[in-house]
BASE-149164 format. One line per 8 residues: number of its first residue (from 1); for each residue x, y, z of N, C-alpha, C. Coordinates in Angstrom, 3 decimals. Each point is the difference from the previous one (the first is absolute). Layout:
NUM) X,Y,Z,X,Y,Z,X,Y,Z ~ ...
//
This chain:
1) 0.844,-1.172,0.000,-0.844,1.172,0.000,0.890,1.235,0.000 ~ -0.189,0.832,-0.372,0.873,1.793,-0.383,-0.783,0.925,1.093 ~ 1.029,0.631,0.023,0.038,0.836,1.064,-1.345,0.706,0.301 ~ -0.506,0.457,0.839,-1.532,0.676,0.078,-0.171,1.039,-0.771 ~ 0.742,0.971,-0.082,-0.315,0.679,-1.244,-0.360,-0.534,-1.440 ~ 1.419,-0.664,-0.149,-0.335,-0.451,-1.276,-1.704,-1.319,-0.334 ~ -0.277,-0.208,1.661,-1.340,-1.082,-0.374,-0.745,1.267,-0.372 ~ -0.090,0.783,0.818,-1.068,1.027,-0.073,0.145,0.405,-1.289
9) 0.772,0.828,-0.811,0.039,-0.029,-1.119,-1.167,-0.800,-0.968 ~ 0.869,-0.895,0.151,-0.534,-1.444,-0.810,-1.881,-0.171,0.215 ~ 0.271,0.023,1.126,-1.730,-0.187,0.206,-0.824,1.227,-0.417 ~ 0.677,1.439,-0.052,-0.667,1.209,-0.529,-0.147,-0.077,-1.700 ~ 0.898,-0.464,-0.448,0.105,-0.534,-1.537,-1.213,-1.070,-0.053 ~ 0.017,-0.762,0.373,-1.063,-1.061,0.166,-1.590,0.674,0.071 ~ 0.293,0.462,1.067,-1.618,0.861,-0.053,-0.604,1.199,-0.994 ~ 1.436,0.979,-0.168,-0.361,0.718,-1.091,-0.359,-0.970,-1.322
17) 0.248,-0.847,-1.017,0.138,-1.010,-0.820,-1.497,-0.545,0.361 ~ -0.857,-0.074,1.191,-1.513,-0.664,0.096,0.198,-1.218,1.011 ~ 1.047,-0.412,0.274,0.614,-1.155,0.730,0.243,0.189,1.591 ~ -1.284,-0.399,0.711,-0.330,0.176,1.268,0.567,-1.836,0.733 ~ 0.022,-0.090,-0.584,0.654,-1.301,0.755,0.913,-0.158,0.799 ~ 0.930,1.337,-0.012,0.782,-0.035,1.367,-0.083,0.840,0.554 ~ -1.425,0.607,0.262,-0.118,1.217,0.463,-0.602,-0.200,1.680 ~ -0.039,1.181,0.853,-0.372,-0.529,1.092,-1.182,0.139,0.228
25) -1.001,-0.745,0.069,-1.518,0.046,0.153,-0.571,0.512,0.860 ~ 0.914,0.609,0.850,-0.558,1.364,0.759,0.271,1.573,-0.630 ~ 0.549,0.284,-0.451,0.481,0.913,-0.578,-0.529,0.205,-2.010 ~ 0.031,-1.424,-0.701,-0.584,0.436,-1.221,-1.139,-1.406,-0.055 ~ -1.088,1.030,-0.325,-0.893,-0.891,-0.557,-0.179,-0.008,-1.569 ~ -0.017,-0.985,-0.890,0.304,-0.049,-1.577,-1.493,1.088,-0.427 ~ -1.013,0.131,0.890,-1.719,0.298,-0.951,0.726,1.795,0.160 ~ 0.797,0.397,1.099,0.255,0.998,0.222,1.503,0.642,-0.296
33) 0.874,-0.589,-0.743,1.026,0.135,-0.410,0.522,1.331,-0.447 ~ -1.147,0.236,-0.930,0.588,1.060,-1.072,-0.508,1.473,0.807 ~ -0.302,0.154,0.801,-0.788,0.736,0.549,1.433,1.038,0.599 ~ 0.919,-0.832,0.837,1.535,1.183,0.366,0.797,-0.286,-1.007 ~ 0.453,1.515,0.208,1.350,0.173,-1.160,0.887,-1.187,0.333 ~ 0.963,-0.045,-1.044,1.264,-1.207,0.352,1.002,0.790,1.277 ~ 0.249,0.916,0.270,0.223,0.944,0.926,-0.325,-0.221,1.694 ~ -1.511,0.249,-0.568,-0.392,-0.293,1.684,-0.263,-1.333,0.047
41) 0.117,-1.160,-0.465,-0.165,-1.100,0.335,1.237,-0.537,0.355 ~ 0.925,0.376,-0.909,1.687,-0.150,0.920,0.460,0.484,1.253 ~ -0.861,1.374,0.378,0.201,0.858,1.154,-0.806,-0.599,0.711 ~ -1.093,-1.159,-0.050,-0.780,-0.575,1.103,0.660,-1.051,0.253 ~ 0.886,-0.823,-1.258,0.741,-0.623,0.561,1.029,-0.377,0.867 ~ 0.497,1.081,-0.285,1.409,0.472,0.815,-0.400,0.724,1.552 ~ -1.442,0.002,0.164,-0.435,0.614,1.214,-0.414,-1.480,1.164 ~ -0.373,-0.654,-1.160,-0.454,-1.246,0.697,0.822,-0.905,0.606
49) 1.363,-0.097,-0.775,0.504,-0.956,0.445,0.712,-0.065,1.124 ~ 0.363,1.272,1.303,0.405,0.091,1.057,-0.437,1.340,0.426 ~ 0.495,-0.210,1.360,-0.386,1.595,0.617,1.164,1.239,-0.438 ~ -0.420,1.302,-0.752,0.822,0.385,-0.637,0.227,1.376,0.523 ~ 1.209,0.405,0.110,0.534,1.652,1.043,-0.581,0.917,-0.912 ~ 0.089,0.972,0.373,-0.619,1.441,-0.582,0.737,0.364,-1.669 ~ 1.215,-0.614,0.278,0.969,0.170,-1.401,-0.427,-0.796,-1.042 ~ 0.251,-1.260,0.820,-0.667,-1.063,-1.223,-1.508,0.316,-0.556
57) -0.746,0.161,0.719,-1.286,0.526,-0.434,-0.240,1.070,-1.338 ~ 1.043,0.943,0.434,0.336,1.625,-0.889,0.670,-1.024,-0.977 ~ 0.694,-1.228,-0.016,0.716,-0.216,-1.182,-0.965,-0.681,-0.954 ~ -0.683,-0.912,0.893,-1.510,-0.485,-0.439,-0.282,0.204,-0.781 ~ -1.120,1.480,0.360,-0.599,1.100,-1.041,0.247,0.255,-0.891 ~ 2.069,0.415,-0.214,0.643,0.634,-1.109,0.211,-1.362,-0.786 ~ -0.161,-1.554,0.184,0.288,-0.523,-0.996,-1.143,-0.120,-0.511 ~ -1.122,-0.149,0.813,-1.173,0.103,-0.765,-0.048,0.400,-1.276
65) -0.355,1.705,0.487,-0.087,1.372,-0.912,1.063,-0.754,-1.028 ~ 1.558,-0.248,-0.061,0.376,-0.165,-1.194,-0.108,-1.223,-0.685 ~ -0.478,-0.730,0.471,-0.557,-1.224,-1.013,-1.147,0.383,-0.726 ~ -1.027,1.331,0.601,-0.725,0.229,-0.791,-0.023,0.619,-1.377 ~ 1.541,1.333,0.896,0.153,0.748,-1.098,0.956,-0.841,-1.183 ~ 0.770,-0.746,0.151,0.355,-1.642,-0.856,-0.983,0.033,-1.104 ~ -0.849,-0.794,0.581,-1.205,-0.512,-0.636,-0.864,0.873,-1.035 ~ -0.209,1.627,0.674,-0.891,0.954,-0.642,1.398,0.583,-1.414
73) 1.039,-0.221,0.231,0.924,0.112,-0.782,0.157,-0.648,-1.701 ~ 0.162,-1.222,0.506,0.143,-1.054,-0.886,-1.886,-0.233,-0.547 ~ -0.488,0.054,0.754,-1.175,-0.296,-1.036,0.381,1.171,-0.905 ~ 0.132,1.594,-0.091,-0.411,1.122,-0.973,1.232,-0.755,-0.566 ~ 1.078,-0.371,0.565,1.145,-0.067,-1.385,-0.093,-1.079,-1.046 ~ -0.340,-1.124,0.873,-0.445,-1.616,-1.194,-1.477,0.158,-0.269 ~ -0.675,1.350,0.011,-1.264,0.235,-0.886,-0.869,-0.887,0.463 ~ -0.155,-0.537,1.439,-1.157,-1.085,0.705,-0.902,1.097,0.799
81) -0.134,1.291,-0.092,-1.211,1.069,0.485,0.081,0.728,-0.929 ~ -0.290,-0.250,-1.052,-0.250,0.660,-1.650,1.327,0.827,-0.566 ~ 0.068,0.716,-1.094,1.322,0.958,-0.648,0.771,0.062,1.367 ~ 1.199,0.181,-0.552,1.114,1.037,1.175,0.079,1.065,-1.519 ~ 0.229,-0.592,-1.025,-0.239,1.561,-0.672,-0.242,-0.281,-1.839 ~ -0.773,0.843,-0.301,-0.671,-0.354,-1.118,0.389,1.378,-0.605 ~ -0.466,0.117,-1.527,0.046,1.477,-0.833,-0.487,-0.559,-1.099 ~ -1.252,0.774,-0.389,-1.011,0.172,-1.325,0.850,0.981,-0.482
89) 0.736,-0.004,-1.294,0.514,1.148,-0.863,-1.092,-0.140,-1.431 ~ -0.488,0.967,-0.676,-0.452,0.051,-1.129,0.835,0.709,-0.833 ~ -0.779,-0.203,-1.210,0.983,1.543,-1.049,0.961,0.047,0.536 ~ 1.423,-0.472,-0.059,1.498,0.563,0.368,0.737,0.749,-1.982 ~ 0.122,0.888,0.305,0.611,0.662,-1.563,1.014,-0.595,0.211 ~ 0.228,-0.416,-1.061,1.774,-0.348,-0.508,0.902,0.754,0.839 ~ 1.355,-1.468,0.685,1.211,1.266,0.498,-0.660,-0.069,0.972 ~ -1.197,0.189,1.156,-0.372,0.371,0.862,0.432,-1.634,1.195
97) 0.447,0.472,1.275,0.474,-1.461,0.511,-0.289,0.786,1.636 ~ -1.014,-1.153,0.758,0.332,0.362,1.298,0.558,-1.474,0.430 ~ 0.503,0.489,0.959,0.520,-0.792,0.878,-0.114,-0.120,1.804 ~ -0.239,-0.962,0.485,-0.227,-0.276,1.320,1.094,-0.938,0.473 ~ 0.615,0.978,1.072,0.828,-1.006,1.188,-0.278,-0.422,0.720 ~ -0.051,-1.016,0.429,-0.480,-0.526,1.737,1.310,-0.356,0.711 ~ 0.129,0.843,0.800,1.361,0.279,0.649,-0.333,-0.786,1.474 ~ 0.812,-0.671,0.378,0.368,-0.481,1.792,-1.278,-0.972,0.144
105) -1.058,-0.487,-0.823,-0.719,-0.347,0.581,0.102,-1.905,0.450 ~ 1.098,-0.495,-0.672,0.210,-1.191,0.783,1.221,-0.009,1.029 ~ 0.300,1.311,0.159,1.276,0.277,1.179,-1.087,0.477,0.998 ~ -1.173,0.489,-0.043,-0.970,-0.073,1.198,-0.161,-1.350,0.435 ~ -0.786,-0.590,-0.981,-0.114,-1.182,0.556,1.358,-1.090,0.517 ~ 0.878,0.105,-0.674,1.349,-0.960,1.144,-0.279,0.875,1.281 ~ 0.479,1.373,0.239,-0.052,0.858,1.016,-1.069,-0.594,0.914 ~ -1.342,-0.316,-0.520,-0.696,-0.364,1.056,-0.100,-1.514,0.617
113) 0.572,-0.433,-1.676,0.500,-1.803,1.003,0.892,0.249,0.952 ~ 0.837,0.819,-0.434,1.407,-0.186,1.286,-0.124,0.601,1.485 ~ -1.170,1.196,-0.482,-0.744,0.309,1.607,-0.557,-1.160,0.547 ~ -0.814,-0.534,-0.624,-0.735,-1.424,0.821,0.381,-0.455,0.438 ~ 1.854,-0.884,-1.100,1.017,-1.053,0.539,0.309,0.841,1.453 ~ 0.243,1.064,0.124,0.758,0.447,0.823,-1.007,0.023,1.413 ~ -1.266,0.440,-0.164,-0.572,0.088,1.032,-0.103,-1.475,1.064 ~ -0.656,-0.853,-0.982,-0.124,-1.346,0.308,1.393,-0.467,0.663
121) 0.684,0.115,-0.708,1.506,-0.202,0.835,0.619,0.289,1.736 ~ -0.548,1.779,-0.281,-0.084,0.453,1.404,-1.065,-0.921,0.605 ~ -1.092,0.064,-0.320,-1.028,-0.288,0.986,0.489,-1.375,0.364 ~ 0.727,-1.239,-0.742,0.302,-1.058,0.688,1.560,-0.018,0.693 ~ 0.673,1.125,0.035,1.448,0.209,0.474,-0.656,0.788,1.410 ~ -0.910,0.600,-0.149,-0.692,0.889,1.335,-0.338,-1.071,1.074 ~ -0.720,-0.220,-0.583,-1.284,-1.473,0.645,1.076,-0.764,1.028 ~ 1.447,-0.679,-0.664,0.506,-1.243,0.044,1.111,0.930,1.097
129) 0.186,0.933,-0.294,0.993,1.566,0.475,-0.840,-0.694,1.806 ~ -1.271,1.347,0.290,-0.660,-0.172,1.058,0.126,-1.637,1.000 ~ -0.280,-0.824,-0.617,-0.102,-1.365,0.404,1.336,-0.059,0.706 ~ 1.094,0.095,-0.831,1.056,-0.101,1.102,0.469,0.807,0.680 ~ -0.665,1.226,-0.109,0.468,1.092,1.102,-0.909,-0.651,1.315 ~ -1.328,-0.196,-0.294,-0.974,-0.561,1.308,0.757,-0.991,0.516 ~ 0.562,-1.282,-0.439,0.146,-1.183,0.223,1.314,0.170,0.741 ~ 0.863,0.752,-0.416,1.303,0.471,0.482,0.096,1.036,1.201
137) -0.826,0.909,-0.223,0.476,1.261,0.617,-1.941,0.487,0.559 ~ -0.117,-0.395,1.126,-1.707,0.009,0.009,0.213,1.268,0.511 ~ 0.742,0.713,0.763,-0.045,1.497,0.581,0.293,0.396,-1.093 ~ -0.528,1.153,0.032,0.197,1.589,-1.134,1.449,0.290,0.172 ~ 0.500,-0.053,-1.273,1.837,0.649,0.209,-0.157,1.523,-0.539 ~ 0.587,0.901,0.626,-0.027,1.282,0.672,1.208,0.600,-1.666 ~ -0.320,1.193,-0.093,0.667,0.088,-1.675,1.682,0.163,1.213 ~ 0.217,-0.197,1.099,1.703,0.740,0.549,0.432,-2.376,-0.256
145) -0.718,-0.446,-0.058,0.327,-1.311,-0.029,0.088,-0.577,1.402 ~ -0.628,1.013,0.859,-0.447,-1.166,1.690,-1.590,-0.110,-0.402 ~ 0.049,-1.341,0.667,-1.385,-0.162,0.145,-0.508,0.015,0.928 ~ -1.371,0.968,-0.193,-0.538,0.614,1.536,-1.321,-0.866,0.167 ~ -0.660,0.472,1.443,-1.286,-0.736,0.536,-0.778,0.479,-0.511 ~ -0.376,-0.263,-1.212,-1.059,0.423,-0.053,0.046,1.963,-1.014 ~ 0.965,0.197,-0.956,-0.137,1.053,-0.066,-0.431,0.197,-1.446 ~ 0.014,1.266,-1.144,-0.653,0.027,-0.673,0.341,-0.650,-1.278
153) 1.289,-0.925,-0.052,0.175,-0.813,-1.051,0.898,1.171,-1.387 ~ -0.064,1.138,0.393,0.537,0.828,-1.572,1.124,1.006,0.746 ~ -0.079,-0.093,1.709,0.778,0.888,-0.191,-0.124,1.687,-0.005 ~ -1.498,0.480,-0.710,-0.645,0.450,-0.310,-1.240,1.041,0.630 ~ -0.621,-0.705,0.871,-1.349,0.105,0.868,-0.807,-0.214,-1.537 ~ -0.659,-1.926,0.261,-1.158,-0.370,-0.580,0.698,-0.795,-0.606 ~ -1.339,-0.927,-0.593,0.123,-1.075,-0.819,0.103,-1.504,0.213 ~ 0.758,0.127,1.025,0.121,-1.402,0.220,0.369,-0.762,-0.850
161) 0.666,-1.314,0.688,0.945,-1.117,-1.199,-0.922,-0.060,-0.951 ~ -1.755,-0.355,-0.006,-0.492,-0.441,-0.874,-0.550,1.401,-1.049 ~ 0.201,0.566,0.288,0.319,1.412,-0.593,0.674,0.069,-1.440 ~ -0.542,1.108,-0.983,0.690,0.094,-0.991,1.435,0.219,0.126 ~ 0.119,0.775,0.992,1.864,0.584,0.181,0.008,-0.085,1.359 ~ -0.659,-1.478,0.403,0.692,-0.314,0.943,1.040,-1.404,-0.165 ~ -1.018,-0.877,-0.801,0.276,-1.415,-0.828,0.684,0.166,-1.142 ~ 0.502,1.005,-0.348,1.141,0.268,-0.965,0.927,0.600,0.205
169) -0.279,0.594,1.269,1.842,0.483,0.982,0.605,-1.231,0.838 ~ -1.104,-0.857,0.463,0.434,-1.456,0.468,1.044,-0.621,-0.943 ~ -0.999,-0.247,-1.131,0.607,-0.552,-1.458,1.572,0.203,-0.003 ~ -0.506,1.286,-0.541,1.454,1.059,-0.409,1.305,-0.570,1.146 ~ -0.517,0.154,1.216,1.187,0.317,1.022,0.619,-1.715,0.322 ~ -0.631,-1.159,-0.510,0.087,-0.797,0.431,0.885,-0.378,-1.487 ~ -0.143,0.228,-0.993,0.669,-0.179,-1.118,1.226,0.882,0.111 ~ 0.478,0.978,0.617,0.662,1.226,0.302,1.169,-1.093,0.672
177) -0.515,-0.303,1.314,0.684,-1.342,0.980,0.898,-1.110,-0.614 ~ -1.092,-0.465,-0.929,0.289,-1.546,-0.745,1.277,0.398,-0.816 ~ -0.187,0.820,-1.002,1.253,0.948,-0.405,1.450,0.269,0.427 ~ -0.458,0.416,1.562,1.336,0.799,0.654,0.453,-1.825,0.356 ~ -0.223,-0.940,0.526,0.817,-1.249,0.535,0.302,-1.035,-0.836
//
């Protein structure tokens, strides 16, 4: 079996394609499928499958949104939500020549695969990040590198480890460590 991302993947391909068979029968029903974007059905996925910090959540959302904007992309460009671009010319006089560029528009679309690759990436380097800061280090480490009773995890005032910039100064400082020995 491949790594959880990559199942998840696989099973989002599957379902987009009509193929509910490895889908989770709490989460997609086939009569009701088409009903969420491919977007938010990945973002329910990725919500479902553990309890998720405030970051992961925000990363959630943003892969959502760009699988949608993916999707709303490539349909106008492979012409699957009608023209991306058409021109009726009549009567052209002799000698007469227009011309149309379509400039950057499949460097958008890599641009937005490589946002996705990238997000998805974080969100499972985050995820797997947290896990061993909890499992390792259950007190909040303090941004001076003591760890206090109980204090606000950034260093900062707020946030806490499970915190956007609290669980990524953990991260950070613990990779900072691993580094220096």
């Amino acid at each position: 079996m491949g790594t959880p991302t990559a199942e998840r993947m696989r099973r989002y391909r599957a379902h987009k394609r009509g193929d509910h068979s490895s889908c989770n029968p709490e989460l997609c029903n086939p009569e009701t499928a088409g009903q969420m974007s491919p977007g938010e059905q990945l973002e329910r996925d990725l919500k479902a499958e553990s309890t998720l910090s405030v970051a992961q959540l925000a990363m959630a959302r943003e892969i959502g949104r760009t699988v949608d904007e993916l999707e709303e992309l490539e349909a106008h460009l492979y012409g699957r939500s009608g023209r991306w671009l058409s021109a009726v010319i009549e009567d052209l006089e002799p000698g007469y020549a227009i011309t149309v560029v379509v400039d950057k528009a499949s460097a958008e679309l890599d641009r937005k695969r490589g946002t996705l690759v990238r997000l998805l990436s974080e969100f499972r380097q985050y995820g797997a990040a947290v896990a061993r800061t909890q499992a390792g280090n259950p007190v909040p480490v303090r941004a001076t590198g003591t760890a206090g009773p109980g204090g606000s995890g950034t260093g900062q005032g707020g946030g806490g480890a499970s915190g956007i910039g609290g669980g990524l100064a953990a991260v950070r400082q613990m990779s900072a460590q691993r580094r220096r020995t």
